[in-house]
DODREN-86752 format. One line per field, with one value per atom (N, C-alpha, C): residue number from 1; chain; atom name; z, y, x. Coordinates in nm, 3 decimals. Atoms other than C-alpha are relative to their C-alpha. Example, Ala and Ser with C-alpha at 12.3 -4.5 7.8 and 13.67 -1.06 7.14 Angstrom:
n = (1/1/1/2/2/2)
chain = (A/A/A/A/A/A)
atom = (N/CA/C/N/CA/C)
z = (0.000/0.780/0.000/-0.006/0.714/0.073)
y = (-0.119/-0.450/0.120/-0.119/-0.106/0.109)
x = (0.089/1.230/0.090/-0.082/1.367/-0.077)
//
This chain:
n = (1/1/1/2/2/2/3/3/3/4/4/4/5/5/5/6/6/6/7/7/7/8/8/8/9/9/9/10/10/10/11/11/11/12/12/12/13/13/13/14/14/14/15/15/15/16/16/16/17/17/17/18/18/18/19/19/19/20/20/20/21/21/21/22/22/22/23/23/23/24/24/24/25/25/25/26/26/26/27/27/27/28/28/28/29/29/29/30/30/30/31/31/31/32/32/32/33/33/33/34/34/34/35/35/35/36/36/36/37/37/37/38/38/38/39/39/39/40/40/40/41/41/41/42/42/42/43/43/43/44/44/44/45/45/45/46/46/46/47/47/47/48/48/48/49/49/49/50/50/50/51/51/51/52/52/52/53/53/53/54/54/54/55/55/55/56/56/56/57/57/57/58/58/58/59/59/59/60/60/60/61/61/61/62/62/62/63/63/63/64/64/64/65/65/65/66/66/66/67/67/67/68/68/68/69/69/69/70/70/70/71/71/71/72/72/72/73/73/73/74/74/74/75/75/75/76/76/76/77/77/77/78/78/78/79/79/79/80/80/80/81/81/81/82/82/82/83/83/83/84/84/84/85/85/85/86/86/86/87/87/87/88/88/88)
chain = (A/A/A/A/A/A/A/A/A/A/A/A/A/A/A/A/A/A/A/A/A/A/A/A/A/A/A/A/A/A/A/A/A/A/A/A/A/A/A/A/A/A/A/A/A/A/A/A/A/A/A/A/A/A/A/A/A/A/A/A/A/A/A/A/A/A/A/A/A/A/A/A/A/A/A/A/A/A/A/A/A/A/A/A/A/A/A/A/A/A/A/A/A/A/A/A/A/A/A/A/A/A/A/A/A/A/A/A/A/A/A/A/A/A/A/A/A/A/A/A/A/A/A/A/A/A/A/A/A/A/A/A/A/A/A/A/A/A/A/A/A/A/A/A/A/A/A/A/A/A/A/A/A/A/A/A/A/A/A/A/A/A/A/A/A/A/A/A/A/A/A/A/A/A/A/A/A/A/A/A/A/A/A/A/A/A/A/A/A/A/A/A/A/A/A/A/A/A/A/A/A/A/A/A/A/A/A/A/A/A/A/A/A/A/A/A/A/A/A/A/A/A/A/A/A/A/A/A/A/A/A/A/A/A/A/A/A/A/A/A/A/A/A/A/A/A/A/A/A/A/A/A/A/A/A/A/A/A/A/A/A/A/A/A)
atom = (N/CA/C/N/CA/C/N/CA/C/N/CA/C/N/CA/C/N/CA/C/N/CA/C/N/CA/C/N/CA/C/N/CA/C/N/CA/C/N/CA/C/N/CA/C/N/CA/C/N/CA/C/N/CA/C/N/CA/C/N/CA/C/N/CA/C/N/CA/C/N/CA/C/N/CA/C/N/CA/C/N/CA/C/N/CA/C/N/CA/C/N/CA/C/N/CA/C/N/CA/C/N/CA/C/N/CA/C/N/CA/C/N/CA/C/N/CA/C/N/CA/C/N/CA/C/N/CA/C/N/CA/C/N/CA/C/N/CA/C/N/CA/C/N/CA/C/N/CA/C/N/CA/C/N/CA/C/N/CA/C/N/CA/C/N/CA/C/N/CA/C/N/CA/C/N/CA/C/N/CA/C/N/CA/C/N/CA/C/N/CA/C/N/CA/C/N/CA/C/N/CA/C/N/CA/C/N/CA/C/N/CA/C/N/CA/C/N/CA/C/N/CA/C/N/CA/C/N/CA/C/N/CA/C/N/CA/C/N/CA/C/N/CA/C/N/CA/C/N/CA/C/N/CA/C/N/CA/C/N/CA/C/N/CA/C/N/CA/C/N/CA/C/N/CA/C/N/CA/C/N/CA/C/N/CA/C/N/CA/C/N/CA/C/N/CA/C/N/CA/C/N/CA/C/N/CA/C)
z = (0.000/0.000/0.000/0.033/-0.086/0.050/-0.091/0.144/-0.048/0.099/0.058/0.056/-0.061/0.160/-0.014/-0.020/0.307/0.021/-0.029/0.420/-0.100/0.097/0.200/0.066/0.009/0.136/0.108/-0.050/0.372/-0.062/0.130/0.197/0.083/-0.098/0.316/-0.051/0.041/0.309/0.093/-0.063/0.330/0.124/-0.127/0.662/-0.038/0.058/0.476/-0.028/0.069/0.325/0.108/-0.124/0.694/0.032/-0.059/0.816/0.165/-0.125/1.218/0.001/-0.013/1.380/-0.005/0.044/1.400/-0.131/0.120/1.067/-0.111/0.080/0.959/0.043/-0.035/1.164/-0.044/0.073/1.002/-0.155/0.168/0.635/-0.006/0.067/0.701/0.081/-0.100/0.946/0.114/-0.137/1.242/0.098/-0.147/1.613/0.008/-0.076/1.747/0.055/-0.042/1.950/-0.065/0.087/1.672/-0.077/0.045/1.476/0.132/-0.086/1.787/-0.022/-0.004/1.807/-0.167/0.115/1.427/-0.022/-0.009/1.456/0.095/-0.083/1.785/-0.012/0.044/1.646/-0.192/0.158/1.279/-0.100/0.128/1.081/-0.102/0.077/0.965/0.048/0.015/0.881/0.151/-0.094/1.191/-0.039/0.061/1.142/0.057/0.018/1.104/0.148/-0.129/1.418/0.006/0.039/1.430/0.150/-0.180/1.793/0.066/-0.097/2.115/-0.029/-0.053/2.087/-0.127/0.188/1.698/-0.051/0.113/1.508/-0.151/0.092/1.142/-0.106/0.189/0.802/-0.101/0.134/0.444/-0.040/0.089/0.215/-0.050/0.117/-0.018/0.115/-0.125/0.356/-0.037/-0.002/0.381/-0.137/0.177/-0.032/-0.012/0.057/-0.011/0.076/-0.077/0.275/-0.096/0.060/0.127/-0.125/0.108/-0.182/0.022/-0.013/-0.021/0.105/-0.027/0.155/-0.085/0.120/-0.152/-0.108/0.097/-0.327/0.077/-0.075/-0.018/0.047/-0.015/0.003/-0.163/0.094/-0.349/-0.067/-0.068/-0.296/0.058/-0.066/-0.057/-0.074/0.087/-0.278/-0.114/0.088/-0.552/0.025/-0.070/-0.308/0.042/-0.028/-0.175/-0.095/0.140/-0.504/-0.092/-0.006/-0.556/0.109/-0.076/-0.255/-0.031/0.002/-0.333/-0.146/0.120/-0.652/-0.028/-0.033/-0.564/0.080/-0.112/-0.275/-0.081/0.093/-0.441/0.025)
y = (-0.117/0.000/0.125/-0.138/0.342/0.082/-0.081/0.596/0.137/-0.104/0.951/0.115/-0.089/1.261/0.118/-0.183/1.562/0.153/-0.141/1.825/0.043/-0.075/2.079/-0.002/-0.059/2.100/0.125/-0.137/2.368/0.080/-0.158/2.716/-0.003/-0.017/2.749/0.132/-0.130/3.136/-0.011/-0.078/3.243/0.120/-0.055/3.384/0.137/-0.080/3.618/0.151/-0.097/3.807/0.024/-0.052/3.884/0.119/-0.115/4.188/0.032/-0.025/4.261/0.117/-0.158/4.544/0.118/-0.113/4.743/0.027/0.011/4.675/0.064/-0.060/4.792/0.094/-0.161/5.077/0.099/-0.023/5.163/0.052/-0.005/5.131/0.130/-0.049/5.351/0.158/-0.117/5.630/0.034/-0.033/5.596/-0.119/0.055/5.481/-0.141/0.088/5.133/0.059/-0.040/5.320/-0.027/-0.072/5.480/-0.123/0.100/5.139/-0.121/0.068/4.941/0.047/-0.068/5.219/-0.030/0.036/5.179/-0.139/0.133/4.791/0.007/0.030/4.796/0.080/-0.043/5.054/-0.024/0.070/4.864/0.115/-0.107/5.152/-0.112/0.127/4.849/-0.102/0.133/4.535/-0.072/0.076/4.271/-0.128/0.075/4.079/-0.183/0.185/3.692/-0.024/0.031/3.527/-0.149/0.150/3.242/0.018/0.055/3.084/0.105/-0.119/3.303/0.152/-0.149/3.597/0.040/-0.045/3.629/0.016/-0.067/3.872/0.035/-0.118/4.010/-0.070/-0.039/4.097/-0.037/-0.008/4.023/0.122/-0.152/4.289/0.013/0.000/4.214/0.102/-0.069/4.318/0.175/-0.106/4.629/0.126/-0.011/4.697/0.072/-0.056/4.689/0.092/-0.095/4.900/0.143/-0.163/5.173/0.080/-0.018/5.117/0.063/-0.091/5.191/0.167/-0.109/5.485/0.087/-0.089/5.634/0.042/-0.041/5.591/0.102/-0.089/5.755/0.098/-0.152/6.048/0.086/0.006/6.067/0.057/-0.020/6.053/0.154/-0.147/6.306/0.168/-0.132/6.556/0.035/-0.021/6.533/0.040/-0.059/6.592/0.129/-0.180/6.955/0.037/-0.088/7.037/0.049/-0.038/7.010/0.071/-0.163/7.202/0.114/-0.120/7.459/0.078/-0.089/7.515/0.051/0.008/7.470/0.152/-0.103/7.734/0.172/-0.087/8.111/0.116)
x = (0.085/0.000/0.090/-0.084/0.142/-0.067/0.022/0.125/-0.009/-0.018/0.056/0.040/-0.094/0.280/-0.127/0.069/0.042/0.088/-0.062/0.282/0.085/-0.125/0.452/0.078/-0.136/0.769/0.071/-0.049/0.947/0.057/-0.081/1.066/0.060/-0.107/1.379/0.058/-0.067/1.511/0.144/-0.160/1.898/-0.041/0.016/1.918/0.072/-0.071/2.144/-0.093/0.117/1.771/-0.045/0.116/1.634/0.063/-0.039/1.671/-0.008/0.055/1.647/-0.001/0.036/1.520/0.055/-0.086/1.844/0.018/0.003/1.889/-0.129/0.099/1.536/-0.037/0.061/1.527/0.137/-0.110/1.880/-0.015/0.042/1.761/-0.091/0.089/1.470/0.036/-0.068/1.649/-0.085/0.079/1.437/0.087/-0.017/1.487/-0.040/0.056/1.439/-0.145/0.062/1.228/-0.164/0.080/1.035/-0.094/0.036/0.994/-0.052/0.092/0.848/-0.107/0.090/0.612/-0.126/0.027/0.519/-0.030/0.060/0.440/-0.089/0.102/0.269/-0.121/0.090/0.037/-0.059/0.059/-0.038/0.070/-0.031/0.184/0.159/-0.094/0.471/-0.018/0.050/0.434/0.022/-0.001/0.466/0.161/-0.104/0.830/-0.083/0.033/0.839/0.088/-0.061/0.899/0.092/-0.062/1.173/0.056/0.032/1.161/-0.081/0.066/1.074/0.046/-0.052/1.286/0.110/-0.056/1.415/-0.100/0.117/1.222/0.110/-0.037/1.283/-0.068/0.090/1.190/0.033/-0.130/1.303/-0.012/-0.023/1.385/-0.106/0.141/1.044/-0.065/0.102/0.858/0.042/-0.002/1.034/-0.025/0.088/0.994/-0.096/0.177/0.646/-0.050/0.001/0.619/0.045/-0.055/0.811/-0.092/0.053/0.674/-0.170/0.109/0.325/0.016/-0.040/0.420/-0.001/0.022/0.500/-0.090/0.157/0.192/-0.058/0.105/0.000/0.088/-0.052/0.253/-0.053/0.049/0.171/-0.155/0.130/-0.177/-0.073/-0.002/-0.169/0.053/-0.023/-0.012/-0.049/0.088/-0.235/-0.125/0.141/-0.553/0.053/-0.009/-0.358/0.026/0.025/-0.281/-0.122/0.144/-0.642/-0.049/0.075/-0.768/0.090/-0.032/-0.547/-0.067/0.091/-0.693/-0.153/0.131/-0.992/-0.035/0.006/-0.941/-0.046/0.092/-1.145/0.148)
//
């Protein structure tokens, strides 16, 4: 009888692509501090947790982050460029 394999495969990432927190609060020029603050209130992503007390990110995480940021600064400056024209 042939048995049948349920579990995927594990993705295995180079430990090399994680980033930790100094490291991602480095890249983006803010504080430890600043970047706790920014996760524990939902403003960046939530890092991947490997055991109890190793956190971090890959690069894609921080990417897409940025990458939305910049739309909604973006965003934002296309709506005051409209109220200002708007303005009599």
């Amino acid at each position: 009888m042939a048995t049948v394999e349920t579990e995927k495969p594990l993705k295995l990432v180079d430990v090399s692509l994680l980033l930790d927190a100094e490291e991602v609060a480095q890249k983006l020029s803010i504080s430890l501090g600043t970047l706790e603050t920014m996760i524990r209130t939902g403003r960046f992503p939530r890092p991947l947790r490997i055991g109890k007390r190793i956190r971090r990110w890959t690069h894609q995480q921080i990417a897409d982050w940025v990458a939305k940021m910049e739309d909604q600064a973006r965003q934002e400056d296309r709506l005051e460029r409209r109220r200002r024209r708007a303005r009599p």
